[in-house]
VMD Tcl script that draws the C-alpha trace (Angstrom):
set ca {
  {-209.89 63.89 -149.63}
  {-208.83 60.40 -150.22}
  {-210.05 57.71 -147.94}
  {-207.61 55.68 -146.22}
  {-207.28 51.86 -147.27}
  {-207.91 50.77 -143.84}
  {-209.81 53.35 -141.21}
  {-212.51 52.70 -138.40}
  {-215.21 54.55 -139.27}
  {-218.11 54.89 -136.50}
  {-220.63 56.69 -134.66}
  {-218.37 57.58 -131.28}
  {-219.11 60.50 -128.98}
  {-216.22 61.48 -126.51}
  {-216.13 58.79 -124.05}
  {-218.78 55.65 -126.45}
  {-218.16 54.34 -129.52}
  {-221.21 52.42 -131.06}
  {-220.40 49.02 -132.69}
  {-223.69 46.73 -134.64}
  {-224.57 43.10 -134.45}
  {-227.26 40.84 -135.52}
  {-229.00 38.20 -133.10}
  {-232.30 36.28 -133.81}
  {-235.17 37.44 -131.42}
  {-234.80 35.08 -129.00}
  {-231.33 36.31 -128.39}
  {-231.27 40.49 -129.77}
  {-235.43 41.39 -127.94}
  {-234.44 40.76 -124.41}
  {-231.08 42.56 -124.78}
  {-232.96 45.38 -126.37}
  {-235.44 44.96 -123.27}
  {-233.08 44.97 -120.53}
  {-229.84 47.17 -121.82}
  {-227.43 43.64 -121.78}
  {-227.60 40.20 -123.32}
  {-229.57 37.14 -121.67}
  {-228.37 34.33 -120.62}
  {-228.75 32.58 -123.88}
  {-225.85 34.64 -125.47}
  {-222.94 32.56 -124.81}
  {-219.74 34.74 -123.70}
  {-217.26 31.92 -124.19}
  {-218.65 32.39 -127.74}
  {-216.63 34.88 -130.34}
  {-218.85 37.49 -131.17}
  {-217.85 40.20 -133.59}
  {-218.81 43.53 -133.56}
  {-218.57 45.75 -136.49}
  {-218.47 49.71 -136.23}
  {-219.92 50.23 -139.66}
  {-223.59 50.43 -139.92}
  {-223.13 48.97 -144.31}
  {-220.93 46.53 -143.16}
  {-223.63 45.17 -140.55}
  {-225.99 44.83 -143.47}
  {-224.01 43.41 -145.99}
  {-223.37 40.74 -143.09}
  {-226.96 40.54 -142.33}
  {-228.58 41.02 -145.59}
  {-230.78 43.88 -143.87}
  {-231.30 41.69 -140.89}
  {-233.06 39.01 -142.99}
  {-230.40 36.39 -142.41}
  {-230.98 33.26 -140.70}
  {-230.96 34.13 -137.25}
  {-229.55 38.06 -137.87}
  {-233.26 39.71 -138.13}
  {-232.57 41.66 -134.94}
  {-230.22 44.18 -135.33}
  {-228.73 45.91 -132.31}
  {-226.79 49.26 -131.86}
  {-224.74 48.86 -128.82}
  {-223.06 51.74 -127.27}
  {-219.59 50.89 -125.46}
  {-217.31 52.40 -123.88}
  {-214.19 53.61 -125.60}
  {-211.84 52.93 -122.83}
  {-212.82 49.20 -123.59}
  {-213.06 49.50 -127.42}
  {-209.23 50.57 -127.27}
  {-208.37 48.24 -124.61}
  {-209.64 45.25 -127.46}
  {-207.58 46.82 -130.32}
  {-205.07 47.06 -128.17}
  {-205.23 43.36 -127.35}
  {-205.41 42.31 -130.56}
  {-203.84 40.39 -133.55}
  {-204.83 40.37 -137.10}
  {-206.97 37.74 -138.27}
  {-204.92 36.21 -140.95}
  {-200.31 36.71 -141.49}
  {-199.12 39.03 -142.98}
  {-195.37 39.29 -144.04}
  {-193.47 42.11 -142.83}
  {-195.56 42.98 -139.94}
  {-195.43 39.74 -138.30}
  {-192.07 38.40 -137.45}
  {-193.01 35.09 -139.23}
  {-195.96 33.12 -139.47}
  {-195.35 30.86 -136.05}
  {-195.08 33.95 -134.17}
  {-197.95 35.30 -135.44}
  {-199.79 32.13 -134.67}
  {-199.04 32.02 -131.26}
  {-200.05 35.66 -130.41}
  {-203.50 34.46 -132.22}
  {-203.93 31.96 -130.32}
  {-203.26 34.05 -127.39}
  {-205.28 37.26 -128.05}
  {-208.59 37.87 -126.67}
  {-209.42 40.02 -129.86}
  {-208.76 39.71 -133.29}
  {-208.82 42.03 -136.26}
  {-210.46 41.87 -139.82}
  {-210.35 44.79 -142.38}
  {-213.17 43.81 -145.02}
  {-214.18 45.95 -147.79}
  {-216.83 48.62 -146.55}
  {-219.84 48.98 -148.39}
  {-221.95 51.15 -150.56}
  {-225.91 51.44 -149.91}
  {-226.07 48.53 -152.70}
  {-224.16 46.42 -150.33}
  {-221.28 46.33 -152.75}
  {-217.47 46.49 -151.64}
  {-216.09 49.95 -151.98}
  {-212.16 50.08 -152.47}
  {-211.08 50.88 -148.83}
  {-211.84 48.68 -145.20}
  {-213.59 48.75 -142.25}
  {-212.51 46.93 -138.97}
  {-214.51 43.64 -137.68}
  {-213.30 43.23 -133.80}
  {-213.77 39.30 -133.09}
  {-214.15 39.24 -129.08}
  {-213.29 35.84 -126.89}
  {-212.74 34.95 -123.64}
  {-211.57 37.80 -121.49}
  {-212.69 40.12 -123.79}
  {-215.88 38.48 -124.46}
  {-216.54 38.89 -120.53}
  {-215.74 42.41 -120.83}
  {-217.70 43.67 -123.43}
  {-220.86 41.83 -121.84}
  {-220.59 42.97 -118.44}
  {-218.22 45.80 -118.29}
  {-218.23 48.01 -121.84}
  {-222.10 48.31 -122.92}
  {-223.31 51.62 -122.04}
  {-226.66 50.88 -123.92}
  {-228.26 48.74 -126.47}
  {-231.20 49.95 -129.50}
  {-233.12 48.05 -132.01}
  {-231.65 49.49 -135.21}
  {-234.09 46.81 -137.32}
  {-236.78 48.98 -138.26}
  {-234.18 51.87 -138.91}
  {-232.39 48.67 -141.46}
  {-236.01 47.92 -143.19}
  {-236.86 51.50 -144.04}
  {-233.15 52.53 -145.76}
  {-233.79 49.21 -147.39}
  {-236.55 49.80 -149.03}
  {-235.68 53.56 -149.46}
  {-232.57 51.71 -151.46}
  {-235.37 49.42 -153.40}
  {-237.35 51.86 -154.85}
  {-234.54 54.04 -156.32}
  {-234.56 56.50 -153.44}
  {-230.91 56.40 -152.55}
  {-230.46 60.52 -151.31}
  {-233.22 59.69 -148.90}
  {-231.75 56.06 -148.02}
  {-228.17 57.95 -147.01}
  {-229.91 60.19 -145.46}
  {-230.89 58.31 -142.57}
  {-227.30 56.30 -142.28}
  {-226.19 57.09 -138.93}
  {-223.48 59.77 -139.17}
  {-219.97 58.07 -139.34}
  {-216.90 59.54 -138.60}
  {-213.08 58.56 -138.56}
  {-212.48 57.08 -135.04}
  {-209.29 58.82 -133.18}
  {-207.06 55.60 -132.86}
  {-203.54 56.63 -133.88}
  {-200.61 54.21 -133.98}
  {-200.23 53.62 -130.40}
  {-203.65 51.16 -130.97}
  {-202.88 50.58 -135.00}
  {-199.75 50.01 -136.09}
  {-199.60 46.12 -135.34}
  {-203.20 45.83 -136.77}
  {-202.51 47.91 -139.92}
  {-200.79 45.74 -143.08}
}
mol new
graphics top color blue
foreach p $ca { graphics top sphere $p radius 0.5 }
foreach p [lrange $ca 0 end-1] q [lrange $ca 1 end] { graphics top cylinder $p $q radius 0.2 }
display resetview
């Protein structure tokens, strides 16, 4: 079957959805330690979160990035995940779904989430044809997904080193393999249609 240009693609049980981000150590080892981010993470910050496990390491470069080598899995709850698409506006205009570009401007300016579909990624870390979302979280929503919305949070960096290397030494069956298990996240219109071009 074909894959949809634009589709959010994660790991999600019934009531979680797990979204990936890269912190340095000083920042991503306590919040592994203690299930929720220290003090150092700055929640009037945007922080984006990104459902797809590629994306995270196309972003990241593996987690070897300047101040991305700790890579988290965080576990949120779906309630809140919709609530932030819900809230959201696209990242950039687009004709025909916004009214016209001031309006669209203003309900930027205004959202506490944005939206970015980039090009998902292959095990090479090359853009595939079709998009995952980014979610870009600020202010209220910011708050929210620090305090309210993280069910748990994992160190995903060793899991990021070994597909690499798998990758490196021509071992791509065994490097797919161990991606976590991605599937088309149930968001219909009701949360889509003013994010999807």
């Amino acid at each position: 079957m074909e894959e949809p240009h634009r589709r959010i693609r994660a790991l999600h049980t019934a009531s979680t959805i797990t979204v990936y981000q890269a912190y340095s150590p000083e920042i991503g080892m306590p919040a592994i330690r203690d299930g929720r981010f220290p003090a150092a993470w700055k929640p009037d910050r945007m922080t984006w979160i990104k459902p797809s496990f590629l994306w995270m390491m196309y972003r990241s470069n593996w987690g070897t990035s300047a101040g991305q080598g700790t890579v988290l899995a965080i576990e949120i709850d779906r309630d809140g995940f919709d609530w932030a698409l819900r809230h959201s506006c696209l990242s950039s205009y687009v004709r025909g779904l916004h009214s016209d570009r001031r309006t669209w401007q203003r309900d930027l300016k205004r959202a506490p989430a944005r939206v970015q579909w980039d090009p998902e990624r292959d095990l090479n870390l090359r853009p595939l044809p079709y998009r995952s979302l980014q979610l870009g979280l600020s202010g209220e929503a910011s708050s929210l997904y620090a305090d309210e919305w993280i069910v748990s949070i994992s160190d995903v960096t060793p899991l990021a080193r070994e597909i690499r290397a798998l990758v490196s030494r021509g071992e791509p069956d065994s490097a797919a393999q161990l991606l976590p298990q991605e599937q088309p996240y149930p968001a219909g219109d009701e949360l889509l249609a003013h994010l999807r071009p």
